[in-house]
Every structure is written in structure tokens, then in C-alpha cells.
MMTF fields as JSON, N, C-alpha, C and O atoms, coordinates in Angstrom:
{
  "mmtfVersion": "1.0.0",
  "mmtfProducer": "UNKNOWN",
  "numBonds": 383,
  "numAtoms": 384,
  "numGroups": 96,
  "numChains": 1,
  "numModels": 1,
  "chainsPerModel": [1],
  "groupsPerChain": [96],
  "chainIdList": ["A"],
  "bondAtomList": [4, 2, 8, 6, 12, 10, 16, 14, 20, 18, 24, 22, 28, 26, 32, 30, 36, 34, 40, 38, 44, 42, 48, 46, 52, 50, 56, 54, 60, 58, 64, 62, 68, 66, 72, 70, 76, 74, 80, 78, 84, 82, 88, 86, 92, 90, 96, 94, 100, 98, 104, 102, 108, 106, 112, 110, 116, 114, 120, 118, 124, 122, 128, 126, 132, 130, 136, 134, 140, 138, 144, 142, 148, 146, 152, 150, 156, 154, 160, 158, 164, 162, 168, 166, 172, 170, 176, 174, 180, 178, 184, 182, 188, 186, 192, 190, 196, 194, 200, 198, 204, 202, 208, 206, 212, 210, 216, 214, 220, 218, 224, 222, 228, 226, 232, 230, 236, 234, 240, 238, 244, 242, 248, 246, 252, 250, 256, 254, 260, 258, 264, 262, 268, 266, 272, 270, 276, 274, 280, 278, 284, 282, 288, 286, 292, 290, 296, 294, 300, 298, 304, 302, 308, 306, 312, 310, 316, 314, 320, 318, 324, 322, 328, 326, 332, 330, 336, 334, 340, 338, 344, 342, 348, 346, 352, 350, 356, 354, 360, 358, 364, 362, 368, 366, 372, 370, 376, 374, 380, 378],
  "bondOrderList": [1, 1, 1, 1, 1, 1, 1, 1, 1, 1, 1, 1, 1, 1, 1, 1, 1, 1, 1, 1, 1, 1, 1, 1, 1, 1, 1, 1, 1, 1, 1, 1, 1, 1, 1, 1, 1, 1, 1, 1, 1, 1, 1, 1, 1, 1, 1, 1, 1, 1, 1, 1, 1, 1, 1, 1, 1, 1, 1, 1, 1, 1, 1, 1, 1, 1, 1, 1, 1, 1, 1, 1, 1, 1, 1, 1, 1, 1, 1, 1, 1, 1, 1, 1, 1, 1, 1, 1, 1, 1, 1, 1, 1, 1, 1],
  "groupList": [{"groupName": "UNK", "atomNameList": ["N", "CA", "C", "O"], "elementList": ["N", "C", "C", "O"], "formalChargeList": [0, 0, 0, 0], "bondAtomList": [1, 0, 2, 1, 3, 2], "bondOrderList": [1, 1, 2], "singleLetterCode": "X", "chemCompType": "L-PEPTIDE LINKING"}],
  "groupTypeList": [0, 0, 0, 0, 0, 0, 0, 0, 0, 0, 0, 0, 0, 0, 0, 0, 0, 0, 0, 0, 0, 0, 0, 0, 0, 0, 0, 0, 0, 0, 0, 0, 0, 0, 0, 0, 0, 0, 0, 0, 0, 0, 0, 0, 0, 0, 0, 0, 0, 0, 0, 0, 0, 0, 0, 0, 0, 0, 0, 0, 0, 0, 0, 0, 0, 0, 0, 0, 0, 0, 0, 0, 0, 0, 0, 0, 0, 0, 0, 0, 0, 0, 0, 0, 0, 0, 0, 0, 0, 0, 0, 0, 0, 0, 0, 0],
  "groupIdList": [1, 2, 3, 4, 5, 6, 7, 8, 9, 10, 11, 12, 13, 14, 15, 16, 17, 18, 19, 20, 21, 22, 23, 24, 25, 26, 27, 28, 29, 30, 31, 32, 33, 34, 35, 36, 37, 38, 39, 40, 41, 42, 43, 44, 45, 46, 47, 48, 49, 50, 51, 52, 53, 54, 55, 56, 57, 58, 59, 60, 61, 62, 63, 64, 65, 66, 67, 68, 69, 70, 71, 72, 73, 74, 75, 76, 77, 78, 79, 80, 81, 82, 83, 84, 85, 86, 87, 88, 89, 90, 91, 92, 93, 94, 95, 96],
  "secStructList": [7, 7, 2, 2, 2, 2, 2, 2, 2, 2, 2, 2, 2, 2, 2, 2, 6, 6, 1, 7, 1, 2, 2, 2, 2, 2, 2, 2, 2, 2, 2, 2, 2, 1, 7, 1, 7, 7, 2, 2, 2, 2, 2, 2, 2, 2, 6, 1, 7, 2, 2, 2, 2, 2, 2, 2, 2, 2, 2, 2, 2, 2, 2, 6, 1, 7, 7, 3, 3, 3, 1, 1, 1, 7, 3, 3, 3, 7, 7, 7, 4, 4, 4, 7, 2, 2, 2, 2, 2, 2, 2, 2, 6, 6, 7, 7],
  "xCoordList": [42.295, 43.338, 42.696, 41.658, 43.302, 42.9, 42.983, 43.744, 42.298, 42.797, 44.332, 45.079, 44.775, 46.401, 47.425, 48.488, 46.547, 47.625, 47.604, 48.633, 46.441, 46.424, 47.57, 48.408, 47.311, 47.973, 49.712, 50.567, 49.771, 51.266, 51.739, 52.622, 50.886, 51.36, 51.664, 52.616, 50.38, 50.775, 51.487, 51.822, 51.726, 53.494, 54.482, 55.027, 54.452, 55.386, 55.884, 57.052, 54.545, 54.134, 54.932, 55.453, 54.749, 54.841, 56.346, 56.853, 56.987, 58.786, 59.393, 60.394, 58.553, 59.205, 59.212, 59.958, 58.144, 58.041, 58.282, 58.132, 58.703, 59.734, 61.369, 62.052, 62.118, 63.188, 63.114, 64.231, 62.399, 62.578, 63.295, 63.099, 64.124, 65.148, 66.637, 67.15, 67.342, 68.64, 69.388, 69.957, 68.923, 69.96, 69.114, 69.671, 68.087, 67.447, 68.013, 68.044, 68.298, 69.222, 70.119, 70.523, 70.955, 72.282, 72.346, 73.349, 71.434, 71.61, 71.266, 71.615, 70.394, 69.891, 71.242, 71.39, 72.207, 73.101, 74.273, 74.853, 74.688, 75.486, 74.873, 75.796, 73.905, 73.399, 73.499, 73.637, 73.34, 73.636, 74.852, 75.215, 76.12, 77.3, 77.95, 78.941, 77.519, 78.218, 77.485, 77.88, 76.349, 75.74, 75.309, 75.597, 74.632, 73.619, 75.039, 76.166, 74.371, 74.877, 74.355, 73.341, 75.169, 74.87, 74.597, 75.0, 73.754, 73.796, 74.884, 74.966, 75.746, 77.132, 77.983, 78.654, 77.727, 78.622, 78.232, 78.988, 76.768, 75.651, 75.997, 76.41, 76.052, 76.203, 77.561, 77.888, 78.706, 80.521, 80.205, 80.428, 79.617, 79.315, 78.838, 79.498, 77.612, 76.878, 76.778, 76.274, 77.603, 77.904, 76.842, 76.809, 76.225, 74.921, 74.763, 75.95, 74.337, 74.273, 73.088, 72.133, 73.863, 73.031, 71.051, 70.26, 70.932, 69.652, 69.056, 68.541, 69.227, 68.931, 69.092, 68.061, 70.365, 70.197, 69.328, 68.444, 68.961, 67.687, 66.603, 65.925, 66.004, 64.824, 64.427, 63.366, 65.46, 65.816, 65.489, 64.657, 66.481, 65.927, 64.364, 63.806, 63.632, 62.443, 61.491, 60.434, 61.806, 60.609, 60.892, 59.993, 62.064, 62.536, 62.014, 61.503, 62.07, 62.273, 60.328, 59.827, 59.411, 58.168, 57.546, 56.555, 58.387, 58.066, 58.095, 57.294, 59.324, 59.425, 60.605, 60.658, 61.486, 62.626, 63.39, 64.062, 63.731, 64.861, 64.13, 62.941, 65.078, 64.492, 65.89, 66.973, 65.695, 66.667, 67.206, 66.624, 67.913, 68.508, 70.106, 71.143, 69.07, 70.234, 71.37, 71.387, 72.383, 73.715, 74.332, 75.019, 74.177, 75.374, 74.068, 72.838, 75.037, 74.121, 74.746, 75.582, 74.011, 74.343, 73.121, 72.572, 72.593, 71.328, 72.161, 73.048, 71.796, 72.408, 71.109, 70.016, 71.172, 69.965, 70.642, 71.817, 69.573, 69.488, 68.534, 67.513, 68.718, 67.749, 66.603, 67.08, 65.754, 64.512, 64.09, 63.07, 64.602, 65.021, 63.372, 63.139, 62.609, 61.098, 60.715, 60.317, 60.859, 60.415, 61.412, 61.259, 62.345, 63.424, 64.196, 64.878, 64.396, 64.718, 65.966, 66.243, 67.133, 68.152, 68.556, 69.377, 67.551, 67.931, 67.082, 67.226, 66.325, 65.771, 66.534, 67.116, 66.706, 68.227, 69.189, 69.204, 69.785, 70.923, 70.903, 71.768, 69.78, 69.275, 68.922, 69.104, 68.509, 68.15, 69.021, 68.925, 70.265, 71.333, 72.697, 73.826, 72.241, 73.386, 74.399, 75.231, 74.478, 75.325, 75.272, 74.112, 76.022, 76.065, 76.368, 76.367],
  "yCoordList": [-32.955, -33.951, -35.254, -35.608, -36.139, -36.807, -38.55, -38.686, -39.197, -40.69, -40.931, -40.853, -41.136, -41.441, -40.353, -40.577, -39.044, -37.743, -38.376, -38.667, -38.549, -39.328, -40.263, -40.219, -40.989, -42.719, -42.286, -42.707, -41.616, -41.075, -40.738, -41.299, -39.648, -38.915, -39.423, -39.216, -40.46, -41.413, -42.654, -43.348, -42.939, -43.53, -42.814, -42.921, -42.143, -41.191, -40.645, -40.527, -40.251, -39.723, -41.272, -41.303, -42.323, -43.729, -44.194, -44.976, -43.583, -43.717, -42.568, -42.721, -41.31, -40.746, -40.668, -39.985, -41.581, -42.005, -43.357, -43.89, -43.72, -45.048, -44.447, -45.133, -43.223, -43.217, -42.123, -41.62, -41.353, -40.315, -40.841, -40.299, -41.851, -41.857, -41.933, -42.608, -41.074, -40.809, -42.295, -42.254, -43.823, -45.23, -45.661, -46.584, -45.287, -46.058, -44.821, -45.373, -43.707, -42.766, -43.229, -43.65, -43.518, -44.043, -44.972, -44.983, -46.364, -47.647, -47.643, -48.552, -46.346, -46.248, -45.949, -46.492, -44.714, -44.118, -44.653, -44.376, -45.984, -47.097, -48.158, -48.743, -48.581, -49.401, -49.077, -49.796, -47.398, -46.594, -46.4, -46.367, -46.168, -46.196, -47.797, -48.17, -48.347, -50.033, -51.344, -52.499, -50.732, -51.742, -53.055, -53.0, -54.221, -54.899, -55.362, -55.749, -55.111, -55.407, -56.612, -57.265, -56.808, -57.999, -56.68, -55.523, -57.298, -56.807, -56.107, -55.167, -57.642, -57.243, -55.828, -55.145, -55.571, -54.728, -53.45, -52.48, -53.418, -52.022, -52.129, -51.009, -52.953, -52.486, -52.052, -51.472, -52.185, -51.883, -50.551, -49.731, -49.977, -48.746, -47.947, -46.912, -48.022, -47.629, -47.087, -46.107, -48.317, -48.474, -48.491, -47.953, -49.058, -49.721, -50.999, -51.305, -51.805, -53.254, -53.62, -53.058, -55.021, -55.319, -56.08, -56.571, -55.871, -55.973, -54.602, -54.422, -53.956, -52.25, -52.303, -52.064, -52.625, -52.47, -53.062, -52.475, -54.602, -55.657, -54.993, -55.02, -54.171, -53.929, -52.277, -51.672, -52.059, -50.665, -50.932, -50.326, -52.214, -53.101, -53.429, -52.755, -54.351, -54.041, -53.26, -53.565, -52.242, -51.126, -50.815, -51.001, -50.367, -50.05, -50.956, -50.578, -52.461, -53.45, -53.683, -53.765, -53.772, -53.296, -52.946, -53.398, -51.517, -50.33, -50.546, -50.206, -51.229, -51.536, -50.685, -50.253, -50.522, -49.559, -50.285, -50.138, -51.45, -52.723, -54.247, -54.502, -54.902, -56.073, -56.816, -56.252, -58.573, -59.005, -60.276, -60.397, -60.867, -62.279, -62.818, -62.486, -63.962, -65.097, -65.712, -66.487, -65.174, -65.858, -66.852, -66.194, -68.467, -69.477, -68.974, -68.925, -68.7, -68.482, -66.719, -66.377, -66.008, -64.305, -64.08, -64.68, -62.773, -61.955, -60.851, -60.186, -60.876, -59.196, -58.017, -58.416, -56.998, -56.255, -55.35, -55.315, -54.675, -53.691, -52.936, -53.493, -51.549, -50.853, -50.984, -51.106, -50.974, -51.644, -49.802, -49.353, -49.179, -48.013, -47.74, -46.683, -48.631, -48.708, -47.173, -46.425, -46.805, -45.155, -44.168, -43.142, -44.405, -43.049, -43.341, -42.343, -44.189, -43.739, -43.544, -43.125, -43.831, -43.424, -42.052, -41.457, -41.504, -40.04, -39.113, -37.928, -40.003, -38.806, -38.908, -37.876, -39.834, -39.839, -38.565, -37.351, -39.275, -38.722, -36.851, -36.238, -36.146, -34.795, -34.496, -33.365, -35.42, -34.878, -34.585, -33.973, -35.511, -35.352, -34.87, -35.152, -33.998, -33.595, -33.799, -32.949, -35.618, -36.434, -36.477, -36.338, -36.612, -36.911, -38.532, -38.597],
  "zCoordList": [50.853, 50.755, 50.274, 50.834, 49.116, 48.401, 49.713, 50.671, 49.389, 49.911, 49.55, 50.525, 48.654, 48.41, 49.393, 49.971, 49.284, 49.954, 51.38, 51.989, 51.821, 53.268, 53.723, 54.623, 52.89, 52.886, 53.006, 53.785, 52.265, 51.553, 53.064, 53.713, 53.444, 54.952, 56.018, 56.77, 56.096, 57.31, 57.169, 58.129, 55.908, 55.761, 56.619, 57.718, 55.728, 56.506, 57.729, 58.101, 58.442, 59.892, 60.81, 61.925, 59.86, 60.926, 60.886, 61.691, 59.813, 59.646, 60.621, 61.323, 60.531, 61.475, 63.05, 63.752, 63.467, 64.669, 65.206, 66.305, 64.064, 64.418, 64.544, 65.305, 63.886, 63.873, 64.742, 64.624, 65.652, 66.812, 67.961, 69.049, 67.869, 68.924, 68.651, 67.759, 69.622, 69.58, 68.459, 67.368, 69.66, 69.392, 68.076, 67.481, 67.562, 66.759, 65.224, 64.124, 65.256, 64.224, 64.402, 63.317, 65.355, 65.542, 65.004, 64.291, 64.907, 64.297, 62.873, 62.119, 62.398, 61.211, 59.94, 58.845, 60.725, 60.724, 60.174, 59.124, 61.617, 60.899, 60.05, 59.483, 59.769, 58.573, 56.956, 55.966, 57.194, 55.586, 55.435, 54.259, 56.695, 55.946, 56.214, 55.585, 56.845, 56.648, 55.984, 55.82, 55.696, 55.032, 55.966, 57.161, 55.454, 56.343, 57.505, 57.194, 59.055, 59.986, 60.98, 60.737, 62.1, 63.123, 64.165, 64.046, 65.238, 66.248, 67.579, 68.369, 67.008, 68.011, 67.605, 68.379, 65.992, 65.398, 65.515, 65.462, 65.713, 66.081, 67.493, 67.792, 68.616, 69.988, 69.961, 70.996, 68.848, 69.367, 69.002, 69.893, 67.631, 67.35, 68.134, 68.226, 68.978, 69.552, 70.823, 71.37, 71.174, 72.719, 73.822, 74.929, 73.351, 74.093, 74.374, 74.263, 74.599, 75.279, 74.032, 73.496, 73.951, 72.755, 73.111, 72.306, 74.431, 74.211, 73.579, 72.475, 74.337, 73.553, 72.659, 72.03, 71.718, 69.988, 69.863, 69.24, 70.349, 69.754, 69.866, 68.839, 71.054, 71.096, 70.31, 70.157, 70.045, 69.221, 67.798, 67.122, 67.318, 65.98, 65.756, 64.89, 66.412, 66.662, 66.409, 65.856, 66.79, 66.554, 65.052, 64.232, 64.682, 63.262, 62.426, 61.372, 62.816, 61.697, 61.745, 60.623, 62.856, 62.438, 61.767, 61.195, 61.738, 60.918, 59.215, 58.344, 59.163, 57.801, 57.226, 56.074, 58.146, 57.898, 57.762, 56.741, 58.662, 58.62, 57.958, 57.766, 57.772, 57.446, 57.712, 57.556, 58.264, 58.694, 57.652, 56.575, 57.87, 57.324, 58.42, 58.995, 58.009, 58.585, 57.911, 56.955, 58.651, 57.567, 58.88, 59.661, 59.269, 59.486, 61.151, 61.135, 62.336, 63.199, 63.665, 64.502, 62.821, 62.649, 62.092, 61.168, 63.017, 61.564, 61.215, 61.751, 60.559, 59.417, 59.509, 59.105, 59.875, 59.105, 57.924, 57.56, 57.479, 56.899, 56.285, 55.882, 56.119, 55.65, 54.403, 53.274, 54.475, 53.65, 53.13, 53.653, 52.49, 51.218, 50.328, 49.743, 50.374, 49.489, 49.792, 48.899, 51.022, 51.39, 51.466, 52.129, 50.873, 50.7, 51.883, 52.115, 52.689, 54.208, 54.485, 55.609, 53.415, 53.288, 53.251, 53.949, 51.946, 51.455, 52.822, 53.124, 53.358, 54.336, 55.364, 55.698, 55.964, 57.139, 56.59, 56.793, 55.984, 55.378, 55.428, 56.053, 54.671, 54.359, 56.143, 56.595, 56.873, 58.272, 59.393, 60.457, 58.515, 59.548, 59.065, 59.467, 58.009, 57.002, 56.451, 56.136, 56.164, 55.578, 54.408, 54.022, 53.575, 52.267, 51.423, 50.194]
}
């Protein structure tokens, strides 16, 4: 296995162990079909308490799966796509 094949893998290896939880697919889930969200709108979906979405956001947005912005006093996230992470959600959870 080459240096790049490495690199490539443990990209990879590190998206999928950022998205191995139930609320953090769930939030991934609603971000690809609603596009960049607030927190409040991921906890109505979710039905979790929005510290949990926050600290759920977190690990994702680390990772490099989410990325945030400030609109007025609201963050928005959304999915940061550079690694496929749409089409691999999507194929993993048999959405189209």
C-alpha cells in the first residue's frame, strides 16, 4: 500500500467514525435533505435536546463533515461534501 493509499484510507476510516452514531446520521440525514440548518431545527427533527445536537455537531464539524456560519444571531451548518459525504450517506442508508 502506497503513502497516498494510506492517507486516502484513513480519511476515510476518520469520516466513518465520526458518523457511527445513530443522532449524528440523523443530523447528517437532515442537513442533505434540508440544506444548511440551525440547531433548533435539527433538535425539532430529531427530537433530542439541543445540547445533544450541539455536542453531536461537534464531533462531525471536527471531523470536517460540517462546517458552520453565522447568519444575524443563528448558526447554520452544513455539510462540507470535499469527501463524498453526501453520496456515501445517502448509498449507506439507501436514499436517493
Amino acid at each position: 500500500m502506497s503513502k497516498n493509499d494510506y492517507n486516502y484510507l484513513q480519511r476515510k476510516a476518520e469520516i466513518l467514525k465520526a458518523i457511527a452514531h445513530p443522532i449524528r446520521l440523523a443530523i447528517l440525514r437532515g442537513l442533505i435533505k434540508n440544506g444548511p440548518t440551525n440547531v433548533n431545527s435539527l433538535e425539532t427533527c430529531i427530537d433530542v435536546p439541543t445540547a445533544t445536537v450541539s455536542q453531536h455537531l461537534t464531533k462531525i464539524r471536527y471531523a470536517g463533515i460540517v462546517s458552520k456560519k453565522r447568519k444575524g444571531t443563528y448558526i447554520y451548518y452544513d455539510i462540507v461534501d470535499e469527501d463524498h459525504v453526501i453520496d456515501m450517506i445517502k448509498s449507506f442508508l439507501g436514499e436517493k
